[in-house]
C-alpha positions as CSV (number, residue, x, y, z in Angstrom):
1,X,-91.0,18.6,74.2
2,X,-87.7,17.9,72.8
3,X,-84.7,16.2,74.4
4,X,-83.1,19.6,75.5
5,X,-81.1,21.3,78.2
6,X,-77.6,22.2,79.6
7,X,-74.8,19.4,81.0
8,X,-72.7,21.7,83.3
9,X,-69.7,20.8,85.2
10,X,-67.5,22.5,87.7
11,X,-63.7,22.8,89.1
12,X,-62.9,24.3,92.5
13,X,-59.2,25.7,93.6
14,X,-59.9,23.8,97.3
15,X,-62.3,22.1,98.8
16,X,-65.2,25.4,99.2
17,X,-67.5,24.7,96.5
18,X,-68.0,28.5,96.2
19,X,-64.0,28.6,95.0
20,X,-64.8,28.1,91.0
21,X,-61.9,27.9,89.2
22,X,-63.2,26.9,85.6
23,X,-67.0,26.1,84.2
24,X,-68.0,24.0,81.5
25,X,-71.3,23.7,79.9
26,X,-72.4,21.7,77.0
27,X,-75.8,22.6,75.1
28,X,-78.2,19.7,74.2
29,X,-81.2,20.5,71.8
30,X,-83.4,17.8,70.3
31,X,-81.0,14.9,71.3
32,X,-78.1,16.1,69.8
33,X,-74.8,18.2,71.2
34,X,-75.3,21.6,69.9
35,X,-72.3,23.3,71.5
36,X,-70.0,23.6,74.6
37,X,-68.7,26.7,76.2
38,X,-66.3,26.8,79.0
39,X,-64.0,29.3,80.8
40,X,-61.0,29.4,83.5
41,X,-62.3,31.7,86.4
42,X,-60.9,33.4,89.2
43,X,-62.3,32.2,92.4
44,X,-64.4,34.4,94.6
45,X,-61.8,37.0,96.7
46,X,-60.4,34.9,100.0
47,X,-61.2,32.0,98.3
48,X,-58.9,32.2,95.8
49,X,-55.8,29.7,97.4
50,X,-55.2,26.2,95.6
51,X,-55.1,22.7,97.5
52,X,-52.5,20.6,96.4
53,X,-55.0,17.9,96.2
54,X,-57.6,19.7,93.8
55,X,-54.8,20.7,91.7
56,X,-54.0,16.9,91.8
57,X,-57.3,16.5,90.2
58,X,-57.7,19.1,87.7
59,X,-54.3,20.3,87.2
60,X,-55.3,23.7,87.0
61,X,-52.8,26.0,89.2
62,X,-53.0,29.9,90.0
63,X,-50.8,31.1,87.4
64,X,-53.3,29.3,85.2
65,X,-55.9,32.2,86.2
66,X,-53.7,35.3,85.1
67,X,-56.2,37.4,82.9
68,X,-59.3,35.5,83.2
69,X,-62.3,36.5,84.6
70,X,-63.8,36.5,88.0
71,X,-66.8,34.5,89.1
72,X,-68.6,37.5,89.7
73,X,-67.8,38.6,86.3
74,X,-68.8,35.2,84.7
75,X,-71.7,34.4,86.4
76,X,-74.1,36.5,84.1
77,X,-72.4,34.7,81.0
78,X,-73.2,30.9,82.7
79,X,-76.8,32.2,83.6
80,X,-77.8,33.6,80.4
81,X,-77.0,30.1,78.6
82,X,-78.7,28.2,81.4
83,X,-82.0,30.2,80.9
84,X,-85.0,28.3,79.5
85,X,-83.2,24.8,79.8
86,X,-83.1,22.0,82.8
87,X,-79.6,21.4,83.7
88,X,-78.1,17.7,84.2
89,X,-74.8,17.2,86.1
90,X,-73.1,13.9,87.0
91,X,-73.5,14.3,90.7
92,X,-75.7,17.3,91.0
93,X,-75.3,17.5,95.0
94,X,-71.8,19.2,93.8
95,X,-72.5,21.0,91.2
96,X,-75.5,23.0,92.2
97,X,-74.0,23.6,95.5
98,X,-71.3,25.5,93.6
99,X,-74.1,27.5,92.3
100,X,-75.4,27.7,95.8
101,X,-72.0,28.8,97.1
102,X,-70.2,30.7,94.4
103,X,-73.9,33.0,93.7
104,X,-74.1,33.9,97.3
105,X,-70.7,34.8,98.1
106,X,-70.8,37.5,95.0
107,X,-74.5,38.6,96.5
108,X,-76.1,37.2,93.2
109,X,-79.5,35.4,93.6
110,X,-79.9,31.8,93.1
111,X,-81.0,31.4,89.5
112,X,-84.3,29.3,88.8
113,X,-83.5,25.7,87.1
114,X,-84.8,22.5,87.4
115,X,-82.1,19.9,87.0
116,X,-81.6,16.0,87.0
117,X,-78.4,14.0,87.8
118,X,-76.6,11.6,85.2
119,X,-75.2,9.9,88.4
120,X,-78.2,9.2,90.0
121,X,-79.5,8.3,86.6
122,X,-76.7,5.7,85.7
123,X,-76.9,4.2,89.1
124,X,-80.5,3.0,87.4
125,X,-79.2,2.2,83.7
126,X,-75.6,0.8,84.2
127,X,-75.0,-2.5,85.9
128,X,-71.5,-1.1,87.2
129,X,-69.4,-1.7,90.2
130,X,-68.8,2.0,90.1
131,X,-70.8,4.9,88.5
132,X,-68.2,7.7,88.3
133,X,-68.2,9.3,85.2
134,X,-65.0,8.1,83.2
135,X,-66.4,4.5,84.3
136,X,-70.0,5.3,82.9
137,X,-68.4,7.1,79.7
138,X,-67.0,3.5,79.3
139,X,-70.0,1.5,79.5
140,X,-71.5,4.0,76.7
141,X,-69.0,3.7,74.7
142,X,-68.6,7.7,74.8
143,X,-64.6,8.6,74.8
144,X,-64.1,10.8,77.9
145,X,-60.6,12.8,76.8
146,X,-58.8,15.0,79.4
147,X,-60.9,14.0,82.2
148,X,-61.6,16.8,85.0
149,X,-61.1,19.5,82.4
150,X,-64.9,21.1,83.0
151,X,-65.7,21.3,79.6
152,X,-64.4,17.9,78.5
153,X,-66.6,16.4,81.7
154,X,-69.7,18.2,80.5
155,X,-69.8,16.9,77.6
156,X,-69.7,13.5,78.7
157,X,-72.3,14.1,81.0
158,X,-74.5,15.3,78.4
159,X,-73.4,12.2,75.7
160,X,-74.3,9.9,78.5
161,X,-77.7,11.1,79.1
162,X,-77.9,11.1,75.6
163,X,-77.4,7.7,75.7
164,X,-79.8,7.1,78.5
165,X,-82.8,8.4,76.9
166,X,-81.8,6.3,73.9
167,X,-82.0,3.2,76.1
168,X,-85.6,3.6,76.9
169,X,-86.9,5.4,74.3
170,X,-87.4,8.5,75.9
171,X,-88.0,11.7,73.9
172,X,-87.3,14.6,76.5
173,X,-85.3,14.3,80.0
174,X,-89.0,14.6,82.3
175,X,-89.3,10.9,80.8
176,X,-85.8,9.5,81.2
177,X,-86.2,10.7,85.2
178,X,-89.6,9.3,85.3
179,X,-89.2,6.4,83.9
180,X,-86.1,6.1,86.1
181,X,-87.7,6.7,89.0
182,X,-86.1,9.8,89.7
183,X,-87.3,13.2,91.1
184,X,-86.6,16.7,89.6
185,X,-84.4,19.0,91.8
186,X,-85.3,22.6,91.5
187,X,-83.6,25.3,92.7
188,X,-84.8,28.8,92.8
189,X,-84.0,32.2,95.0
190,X,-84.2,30.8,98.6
191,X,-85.5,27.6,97.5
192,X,-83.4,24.2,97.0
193,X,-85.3,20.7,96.8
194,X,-82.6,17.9,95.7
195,X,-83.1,15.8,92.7
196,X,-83.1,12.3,94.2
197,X,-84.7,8.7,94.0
198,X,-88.2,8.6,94.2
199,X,-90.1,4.8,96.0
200,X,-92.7,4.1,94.1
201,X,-96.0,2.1,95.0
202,X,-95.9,0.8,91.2
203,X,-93.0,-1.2,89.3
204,X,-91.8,1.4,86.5
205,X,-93.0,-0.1,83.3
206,X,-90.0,-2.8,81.7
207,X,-91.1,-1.8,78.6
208,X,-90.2,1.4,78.5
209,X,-87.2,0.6,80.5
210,X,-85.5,-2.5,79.3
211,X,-82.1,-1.9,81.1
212,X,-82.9,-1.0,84.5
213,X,-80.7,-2.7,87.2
């Protein structure tokens, strides 16, 4: 099994993670950025209001959404190029509950993914102060440009997992989490377990590892 799957990152208009206002994805097959695919979307309806401080953040505004598509038209577009790949997200305890959210408000089911998070990953390969993502884009030497634009933030994600596996050798993204010490999250219709940090009874092997902190 190659190094393959689907970096994904997600704005919202306020603070509901169901209130999408643009998607990025990035597409990672055999190591390597194949392609990225992003879109501005209208927020589910009644959750379609902007907070000053999101718009702080992203600088996306409602004019911004004239003409483009609603979640509940977009969704089928996102799922379709998740399908047959594990997702990665830098701080998946946002992202997929956006999927959570955003699915359920439109009555779509929960699609079935496994998934890992480059946050909880870099916490384990960076020795940093801080572990957001421009900081982590830093200490891989991976050039984050326009920062919060979805698109621009999945890609990072997915160069810094990239990077990651590189670090200790690992040829598909079940080994980087093992041999981080992290757990799979897997989300399915009605089901949700959370990627997290696993204790183990058994150091994880230096070897394979050689810049764990």
């Amino acid at each position: 099994m190659a190094l393959d799957f689907v970096a994904i990152d997600f704005e919202t208009a306020n603070r509901s993670p169901a209130s999408v206002c643009q998607v990025g994805l990035a597409l990672v097959r055999d190591g390597r950025v194949g392609q990225t695919w992003g879109s501005l979307v209208r927020p589910p309806c009644g959750l379609d209001w902007f907070d000053p401080a999101c718009t702080q953040v992203h600088g996306i505004v409602e004019r911004d959404l004239d003409g483009q598509p609603s979640f509940e038209r977009v969704w089928p577009e996102i799922n379709k190029r998740l399908r047959g790949y594990p997702l990665v997200a830098h701080n998946t305890a946002f992202d997929i509950l956006v999927i959570r959210e955003a699915t359920a408000v439109c009555d779509y089911d929960w699609p079935s993914v496994e998934y890992g998070c480059s946050l909880l990953l870099a916490r384990r390969r960076y020795d940093l102060p801080m572990h957001t993502l421009d900081a982590v884009a830093e200490a891989a030497g991976i050039a984050l440009v326009n920062h919060h634009d979805a698109v621009a933030d999945a890609l990072a994600c997915a160069l810094i997992t990239i990077d990651m596996a590189q670090r200790v050798s690992a040829v598909n993204l079940d080994e980087l989490l093992r041999f981080s010490g992290i757990a799979w999250g897997r989300l399915a219709p009605g089901t949700h377990e959370a990627c997290h940090p696993v204790k183990t009874h058994t150091p994880i092997d230096t070897a394979l590892s050689p810049t764990l902190f």
